[in-house]
C-alpha positions in Angstrom: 17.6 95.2 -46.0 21.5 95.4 -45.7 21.8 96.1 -42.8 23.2 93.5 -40.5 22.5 94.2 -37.1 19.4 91.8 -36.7 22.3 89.2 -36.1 22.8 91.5 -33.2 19.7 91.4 -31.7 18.7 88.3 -30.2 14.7 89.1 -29.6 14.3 90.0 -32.7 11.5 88.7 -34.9 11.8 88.4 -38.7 8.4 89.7 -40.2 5.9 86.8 -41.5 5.7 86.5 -45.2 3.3 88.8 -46.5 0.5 88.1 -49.9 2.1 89.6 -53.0 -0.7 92.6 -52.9 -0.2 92.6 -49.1 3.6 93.1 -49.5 3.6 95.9 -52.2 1.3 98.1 -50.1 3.7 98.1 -47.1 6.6 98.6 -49.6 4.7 101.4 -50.5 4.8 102.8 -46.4 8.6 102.3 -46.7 9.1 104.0 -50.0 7.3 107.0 -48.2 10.9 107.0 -45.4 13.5 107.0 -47.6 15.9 109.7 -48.9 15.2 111.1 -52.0 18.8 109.3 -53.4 16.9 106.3 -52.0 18.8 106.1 -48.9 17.6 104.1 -45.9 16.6 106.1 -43.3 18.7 108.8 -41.8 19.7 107.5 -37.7 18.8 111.0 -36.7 15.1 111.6 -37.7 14.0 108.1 -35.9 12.1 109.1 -32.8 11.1 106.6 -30.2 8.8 107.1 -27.1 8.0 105.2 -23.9 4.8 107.0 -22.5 5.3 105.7 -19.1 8.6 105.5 -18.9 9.3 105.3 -15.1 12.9 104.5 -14.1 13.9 104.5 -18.2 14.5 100.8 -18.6 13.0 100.3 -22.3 14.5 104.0 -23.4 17.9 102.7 -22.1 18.0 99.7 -24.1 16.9 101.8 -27.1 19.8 103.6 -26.7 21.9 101.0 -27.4 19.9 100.3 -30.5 20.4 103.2 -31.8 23.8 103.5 -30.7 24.7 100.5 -33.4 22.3 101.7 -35.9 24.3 105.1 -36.1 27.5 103.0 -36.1 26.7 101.2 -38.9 25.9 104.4 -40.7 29.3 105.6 -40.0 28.7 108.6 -37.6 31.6 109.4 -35.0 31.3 107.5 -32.0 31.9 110.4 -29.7 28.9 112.6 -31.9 26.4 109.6 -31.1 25.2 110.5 -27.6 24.6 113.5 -28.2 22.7 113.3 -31.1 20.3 110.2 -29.4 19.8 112.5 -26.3 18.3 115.7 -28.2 17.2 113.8 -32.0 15.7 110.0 -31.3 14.7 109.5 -27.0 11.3 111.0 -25.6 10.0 109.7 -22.2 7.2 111.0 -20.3 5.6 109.7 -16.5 3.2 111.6 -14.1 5.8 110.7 -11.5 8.5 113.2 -10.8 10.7 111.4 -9.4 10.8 108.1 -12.0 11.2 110.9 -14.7 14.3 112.1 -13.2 16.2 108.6 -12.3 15.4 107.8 -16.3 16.9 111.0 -17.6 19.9 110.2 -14.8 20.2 106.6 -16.3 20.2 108.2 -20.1 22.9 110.8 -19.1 24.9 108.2 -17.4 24.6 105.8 -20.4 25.8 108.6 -22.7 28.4 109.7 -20.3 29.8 106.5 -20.5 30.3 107.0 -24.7 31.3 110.4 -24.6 33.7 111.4 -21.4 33.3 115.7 -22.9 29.0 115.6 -22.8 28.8 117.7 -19.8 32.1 119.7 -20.4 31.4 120.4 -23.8 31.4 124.0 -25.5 30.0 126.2 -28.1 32.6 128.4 -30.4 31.8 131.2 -28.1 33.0 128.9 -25.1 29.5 128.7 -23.8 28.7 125.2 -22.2 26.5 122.7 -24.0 24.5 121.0 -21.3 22.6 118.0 -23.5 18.7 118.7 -23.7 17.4 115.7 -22.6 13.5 115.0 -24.0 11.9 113.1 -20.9 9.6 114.9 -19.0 7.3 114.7 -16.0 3.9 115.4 -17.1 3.2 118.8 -15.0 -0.6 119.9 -13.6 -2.0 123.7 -14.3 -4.2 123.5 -11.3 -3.6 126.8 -9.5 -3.1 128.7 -12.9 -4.9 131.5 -13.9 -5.8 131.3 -17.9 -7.0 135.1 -17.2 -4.0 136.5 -15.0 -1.2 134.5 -17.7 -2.8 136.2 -20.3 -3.4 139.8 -19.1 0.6 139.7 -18.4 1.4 138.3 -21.4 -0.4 140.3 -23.9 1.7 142.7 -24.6 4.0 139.3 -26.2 1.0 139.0 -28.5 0.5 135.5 -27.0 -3.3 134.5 -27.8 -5.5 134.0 -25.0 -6.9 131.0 -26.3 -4.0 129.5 -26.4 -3.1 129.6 -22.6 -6.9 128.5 -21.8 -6.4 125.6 -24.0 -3.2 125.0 -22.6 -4.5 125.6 -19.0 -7.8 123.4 -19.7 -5.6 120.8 -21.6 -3.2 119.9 -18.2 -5.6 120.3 -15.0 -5.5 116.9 -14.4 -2.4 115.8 -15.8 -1.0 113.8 -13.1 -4.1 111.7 -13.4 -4.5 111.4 -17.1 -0.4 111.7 -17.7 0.1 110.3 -21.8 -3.4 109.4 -22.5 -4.0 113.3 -23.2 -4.6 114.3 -26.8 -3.5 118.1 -27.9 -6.3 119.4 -29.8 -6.0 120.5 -33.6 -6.7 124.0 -32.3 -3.7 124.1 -30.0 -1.2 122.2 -32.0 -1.0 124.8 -34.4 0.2 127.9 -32.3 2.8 125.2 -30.3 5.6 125.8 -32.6 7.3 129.1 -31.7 5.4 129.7 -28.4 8.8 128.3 -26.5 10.8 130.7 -28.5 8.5 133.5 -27.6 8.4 133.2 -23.7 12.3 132.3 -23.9 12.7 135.5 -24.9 9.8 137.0 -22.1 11.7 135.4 -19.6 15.0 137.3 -20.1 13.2 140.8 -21.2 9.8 140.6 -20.0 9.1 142.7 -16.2 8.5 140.4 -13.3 5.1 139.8 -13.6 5.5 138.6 -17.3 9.1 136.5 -16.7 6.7 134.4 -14.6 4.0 133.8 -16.3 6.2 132.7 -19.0 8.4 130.5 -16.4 4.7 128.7 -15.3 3.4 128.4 -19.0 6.7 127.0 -20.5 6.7 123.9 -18.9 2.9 123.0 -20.2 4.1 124.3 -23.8 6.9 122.1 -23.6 4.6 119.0 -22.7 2.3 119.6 -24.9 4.9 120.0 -28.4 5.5 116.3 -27.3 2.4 114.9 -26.8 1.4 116.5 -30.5 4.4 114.8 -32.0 3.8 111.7 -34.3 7.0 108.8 -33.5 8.4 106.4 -35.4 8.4 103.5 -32.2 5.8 103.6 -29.3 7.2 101.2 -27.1 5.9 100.5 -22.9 4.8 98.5 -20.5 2.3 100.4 -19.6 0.2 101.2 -16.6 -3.4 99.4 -15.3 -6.0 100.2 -13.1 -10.0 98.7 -14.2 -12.5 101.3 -14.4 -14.0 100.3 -10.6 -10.6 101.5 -9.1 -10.9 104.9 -11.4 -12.0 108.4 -10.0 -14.0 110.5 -11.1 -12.6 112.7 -13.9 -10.3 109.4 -14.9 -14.1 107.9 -15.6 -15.4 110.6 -17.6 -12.3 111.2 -19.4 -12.3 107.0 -20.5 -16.1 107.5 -21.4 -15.1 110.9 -24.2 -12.1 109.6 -25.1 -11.4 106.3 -25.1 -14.9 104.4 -25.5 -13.8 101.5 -26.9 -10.7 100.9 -24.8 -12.3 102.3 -21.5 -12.1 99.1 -19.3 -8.5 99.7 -18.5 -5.8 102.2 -18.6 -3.3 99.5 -20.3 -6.2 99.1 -23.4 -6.5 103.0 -23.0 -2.6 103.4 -23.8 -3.0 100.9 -26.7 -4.9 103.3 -28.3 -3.0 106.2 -27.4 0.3 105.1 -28.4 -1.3 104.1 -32.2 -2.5 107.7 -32.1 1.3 108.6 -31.7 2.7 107.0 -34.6 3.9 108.4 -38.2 2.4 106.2 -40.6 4.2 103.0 -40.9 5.0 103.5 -37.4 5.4 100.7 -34.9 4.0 100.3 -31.4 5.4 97.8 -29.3 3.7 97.0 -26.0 4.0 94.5 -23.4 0.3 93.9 -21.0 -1.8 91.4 -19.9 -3.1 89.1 -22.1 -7.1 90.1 -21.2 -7.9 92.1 -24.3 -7.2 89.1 -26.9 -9.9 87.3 -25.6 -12.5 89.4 -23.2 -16.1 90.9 -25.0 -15.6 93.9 -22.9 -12.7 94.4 -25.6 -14.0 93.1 -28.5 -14.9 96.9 -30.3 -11.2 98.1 -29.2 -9.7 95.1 -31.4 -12.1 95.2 -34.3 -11.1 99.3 -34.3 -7.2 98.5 -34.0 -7.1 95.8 -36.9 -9.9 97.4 -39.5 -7.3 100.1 -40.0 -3.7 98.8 -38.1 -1.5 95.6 -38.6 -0.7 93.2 -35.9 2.4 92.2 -37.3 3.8 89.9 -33.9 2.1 88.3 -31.1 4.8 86.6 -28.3 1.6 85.2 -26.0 4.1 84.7 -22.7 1.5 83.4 -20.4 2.8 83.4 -17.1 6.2 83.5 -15.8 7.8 86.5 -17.3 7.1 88.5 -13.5 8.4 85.8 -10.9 8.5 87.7 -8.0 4.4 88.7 -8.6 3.9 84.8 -8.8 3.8 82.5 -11.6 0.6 82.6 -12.9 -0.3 86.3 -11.1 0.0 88.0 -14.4 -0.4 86.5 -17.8 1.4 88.3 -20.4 1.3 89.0 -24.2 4.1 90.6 -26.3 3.2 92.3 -29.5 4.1 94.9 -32.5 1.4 96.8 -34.5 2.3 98.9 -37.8 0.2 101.8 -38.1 -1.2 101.3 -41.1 -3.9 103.3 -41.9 -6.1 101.2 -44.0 -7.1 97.9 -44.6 -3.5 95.8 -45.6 -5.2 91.9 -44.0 -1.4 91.6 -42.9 -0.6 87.7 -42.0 0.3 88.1 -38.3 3.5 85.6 -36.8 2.0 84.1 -33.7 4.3 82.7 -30.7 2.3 80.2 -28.3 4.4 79.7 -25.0 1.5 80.6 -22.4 1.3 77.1 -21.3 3.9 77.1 -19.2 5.6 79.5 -16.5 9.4 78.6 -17.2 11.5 81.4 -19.2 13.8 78.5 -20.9 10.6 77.3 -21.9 9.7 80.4 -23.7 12.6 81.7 -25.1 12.6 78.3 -26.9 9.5 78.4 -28.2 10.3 81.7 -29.2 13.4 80.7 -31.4 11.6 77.5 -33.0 10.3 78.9 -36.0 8.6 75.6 -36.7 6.3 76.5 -34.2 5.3 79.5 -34.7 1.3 80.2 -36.4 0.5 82.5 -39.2 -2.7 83.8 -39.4 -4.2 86.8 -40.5 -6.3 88.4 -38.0 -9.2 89.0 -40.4 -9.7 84.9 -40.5 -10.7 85.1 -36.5 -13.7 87.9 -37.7 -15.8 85.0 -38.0 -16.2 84.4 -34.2 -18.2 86.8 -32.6 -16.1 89.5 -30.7 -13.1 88.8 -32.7 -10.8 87.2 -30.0 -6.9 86.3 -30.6 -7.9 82.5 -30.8 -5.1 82.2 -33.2 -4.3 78.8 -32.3 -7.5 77.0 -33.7 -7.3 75.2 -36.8 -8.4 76.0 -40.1 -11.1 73.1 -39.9 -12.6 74.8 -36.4 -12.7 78.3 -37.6 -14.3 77.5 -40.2 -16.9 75.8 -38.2 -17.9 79.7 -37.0 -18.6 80.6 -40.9 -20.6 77.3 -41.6 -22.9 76.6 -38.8 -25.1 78.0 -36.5 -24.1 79.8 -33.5 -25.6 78.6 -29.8 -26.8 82.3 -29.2 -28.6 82.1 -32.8 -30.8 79.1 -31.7 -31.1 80.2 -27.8 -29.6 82.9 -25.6 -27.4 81.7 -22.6 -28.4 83.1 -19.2 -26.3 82.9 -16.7 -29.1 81.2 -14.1 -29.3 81.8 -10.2 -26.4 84.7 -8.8 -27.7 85.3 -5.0 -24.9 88.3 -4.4 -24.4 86.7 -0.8 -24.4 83.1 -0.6 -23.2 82.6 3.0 -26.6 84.4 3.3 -29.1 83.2 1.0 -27.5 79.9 0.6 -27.3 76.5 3.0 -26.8 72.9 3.1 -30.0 70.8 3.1 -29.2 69.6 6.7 -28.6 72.6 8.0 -32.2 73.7 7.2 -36.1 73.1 9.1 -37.3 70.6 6.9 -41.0 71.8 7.4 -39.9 74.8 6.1 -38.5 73.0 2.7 -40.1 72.0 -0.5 -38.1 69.9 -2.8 -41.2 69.1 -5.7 -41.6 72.2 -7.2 -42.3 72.2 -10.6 -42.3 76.0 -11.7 -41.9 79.6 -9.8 -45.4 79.4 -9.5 -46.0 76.2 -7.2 -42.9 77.1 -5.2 -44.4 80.6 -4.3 -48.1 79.6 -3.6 -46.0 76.6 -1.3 -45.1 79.3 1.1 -42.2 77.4 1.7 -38.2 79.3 2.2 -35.8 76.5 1.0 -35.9 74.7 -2.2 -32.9 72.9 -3.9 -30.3 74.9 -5.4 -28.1 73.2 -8.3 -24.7 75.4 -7.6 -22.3 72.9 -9.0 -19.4 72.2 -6.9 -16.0 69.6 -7.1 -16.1 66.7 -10.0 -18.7 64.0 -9.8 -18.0 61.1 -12.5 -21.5 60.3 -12.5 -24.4 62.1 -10.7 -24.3 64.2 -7.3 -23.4 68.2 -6.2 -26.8 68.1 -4.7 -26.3 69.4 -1.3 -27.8 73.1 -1.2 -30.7 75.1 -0.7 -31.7 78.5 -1.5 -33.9 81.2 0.2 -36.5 81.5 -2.8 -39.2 82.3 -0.6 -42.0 84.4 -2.4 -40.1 83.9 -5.7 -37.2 84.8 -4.0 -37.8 88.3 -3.0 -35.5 88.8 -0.8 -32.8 87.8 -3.0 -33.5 89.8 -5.9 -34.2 93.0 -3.2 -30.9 92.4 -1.7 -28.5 95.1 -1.2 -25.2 95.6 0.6 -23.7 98.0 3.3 -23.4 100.3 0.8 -26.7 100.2 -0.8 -25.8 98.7 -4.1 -28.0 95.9 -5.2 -25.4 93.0 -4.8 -28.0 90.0 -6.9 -27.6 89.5 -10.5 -30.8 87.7 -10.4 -33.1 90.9 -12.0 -30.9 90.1 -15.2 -30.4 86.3 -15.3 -33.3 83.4 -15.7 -33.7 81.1 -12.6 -36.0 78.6 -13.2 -37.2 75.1 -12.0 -36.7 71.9 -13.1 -37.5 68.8 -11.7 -37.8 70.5 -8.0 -34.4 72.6 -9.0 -33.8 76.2 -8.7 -31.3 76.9 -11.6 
């Protein structure tokens, strides 16, 4: 609370205002991080990760955060790279080569403060090269669990530890950060990189490299187990149709909730990588406030975890993918680990694609909404409808809901319509019935074409009736239809098309 470098930082977002009870419970998180002579927290034990890192953009910028929150705590400007480096940065990627240019950018960034970081030396006039904590997630495809542990037995390094460790990594360059270190493993991690150190420099040949090919997944693995203080990406997407195999199966066991799409997936991951009264920070598309397919992931995230902030950008923030290509959100979650019903500060500004625009709704407190994200329970699915007044919500806790009375259907869904569908002059008239009353009359009709109400452009007051559908024999052919491929393509076998008034539907 004395500190004064939030004047510093211009996107930063003062929490909302918090219940009494509300605010005591999180004051009871922070008691948990302070010094025992009730200190703030000490610069050096903050640790912040980017998952998918790439380049190092976001762990850049942290840097500089850090950089003035270890000023302010009076450290020695020339002891502060170092210490950011080794203590407070983590970055992993499945791409080798992004992993690299973002520990480049880091060691440039800390050249830059301290001129001796690669020149440095011990007492013993040994050079101290900076150990730098981003890493690309390597694969142990081609590794023998049975062969590493024959020659490194005699090091009294379990064999269940390098199948786990084998198992663990096969597929890493496909499931990079979303893997979770089992309990099992996580406990023998801690002096395994001291042990095949040591078997690299007095092990025979055979042993030096099965330690050189098992360090690397030890290494990956201590920092996937760690817990951070700050989880903070933009991470990666791909829906599950564009997902292989293994990426599939590893979404259904591990991520069921969040399975749709890898950026839900790392949602969920990166909570799992926080201390308590940790902060993730994340900005995605804006698709999980709102979608059913999401609705379990959010109702998981905010029965036990705080959304403190939500910036909803909209579109705009990516100009050169098109205005309205990808629309955005911007948010923080505590990791709270129970049930707090935080109030949440809400920043409209997805109605319109110009960044002036935004950053000025962003610095109008005025407009900003404050809502606790228990109050939007009471529409089904939970979505992020945060705007709606207190008058409409409450409409969801007093009255009926449509699907209570009757269940929508979705109606007539052909799979093909340059197929199955025509205009009614394009069509053999003979060969039309437009006075069918019900399925039944239409199929004993023996007729192929019969109206079809698709919708189409804005009519003020009545029309959109220009099409015809193939519902001959109850429209078997539609609802037996299947592509190239041999996928059923109709939607039909789980909609309700009926007649009305002569109308398919």
């Amino acid at each position: 609370p004395q500190s004064t470098l939030a004047k510093e930082w211009p996107y930063y977002i003062t929490p909302a205002e918090q219940a009494p009870e509300v605010q005591a419970q999180l004051d009871a998180l922070i008691q948990t991080r302070v010094g025992e002579d009730g200190d703030t927290l000490n610069p050096e034990s903050i640790t912040v990760l980017d998952p998918a890192c790439g380049s190092g953009h976001i762990l850049v910028v942290a840097y500089d955060v850090l950089k003035a929150i270890y000023l302010e705590r009076g450290y020695q400007p020339r002891a502060i790279p170092r210490l950011i480096l080794e203590k407070n940065l983590y970055g992993l990627d499945i791409d080798d080569r992004a992993a690299q240019m973002a520990g480049f950018a880091l060691l440039m960034k800390a050249r830059a403060d301290d001129r001796r970081l690669f020149t440095a030396t011990d007492d013993a006039g040994n050079l101290q090269s900076p150990k730098l904590n981003v890493l690309s997630l390597q694969e142990s495809k081609g590794l023998s669990a049975d062969e590493l542990s024959t020659h490194l037995a005699p090091f009294k390094v379990q064999r269940a530890t390098i199948t786990a460790l084998v198992a663990t990594f096969e597929h890493a360059k496909t499931f990079g950060s979303l893997i979770q270190i089992p309990y099992a493993l996580k406990t023998h991690l801690t002096l395994l990189p001291e042990i095949l150190t040591l078997v690299q420099k007095d092990g025979d040949m055979y042993a030096s490299t099965a330690a050189a090919d098992l360090l690397p997944l030890v290494q990956q693995a201590q920092l996937l187990a760690m817990q951070f203080d700050a989880v903070v990406a933009n991470p990666p997407y791909m829906g599950g149709k564009s997902m292989n195999g293994e990426l599939k199966e590893f979404a259904k066991t591990y991520f069921p909730d969040s399975k749709s799409d890898l950026f839900a997936m790392f949602i969920e991951r990166n909570i799992n990588s926080l201390k308590l009264g940790g902060f993730a920070a994340m900005i995605t598309i804006q698709n999980w406030m709102f979608l059913g397919s999401y609705g379990k992931l959010r109702n998981k995230l905010f029965d036990s975890d705080g959304l403190m902030e939500m910036f909803h950008t909209g579109p705009g923030l990516f100009p050169d993918l098109g205005a309205f290509n990808v629309l955005t959100t911007n948010f923080v979650i505590e990791k709270l680990g129970g049930k707090f019903n935080v109030t949440t500060r809400f920043i409209k500004s997805n109605n319109t694609p110009s960044i002036d625009d935004k950053l000025r709704d962003f610095r109008d407190a005025n407009t900003h909404k404050f809502i606790s994200v228990d109050d939007l329970k009471s529409i089904p699915d939970s979505p992020l409808i945060y705007w709606l007044s207190e008058s409409a919500l409450s409409n969801f806790s007093r009255l009926k809901l449509i699907g209570d009375i009757c269940p929508p259907k979705q109606g007539m869904a052909t799979g093909d319509n340059s197929k199955f569908v025509r205009l009614w002059h394009e069509i053999d008239i003979k060969n039309s019935c437009f006075n069918s009353s019900t399925s039944e009359v239409a199929k004993n009709s023996g007729n192929r074409w019969f109206p079809y109400n698709k919708g189409g452009n804005y009519r003020k007051w009545y029309g959109n009736n220009d099409c015809v559908v193939n519902w001959e024999n109850d429209g078997k052919e539609i609802k037996n239809f299947v592509d190239e491929n041999g996928k059923q393509r109709s939607a039909t076998r789980n909609t309700d098309c009926y007649f009305k008034e002569g109308i398919v539907y």
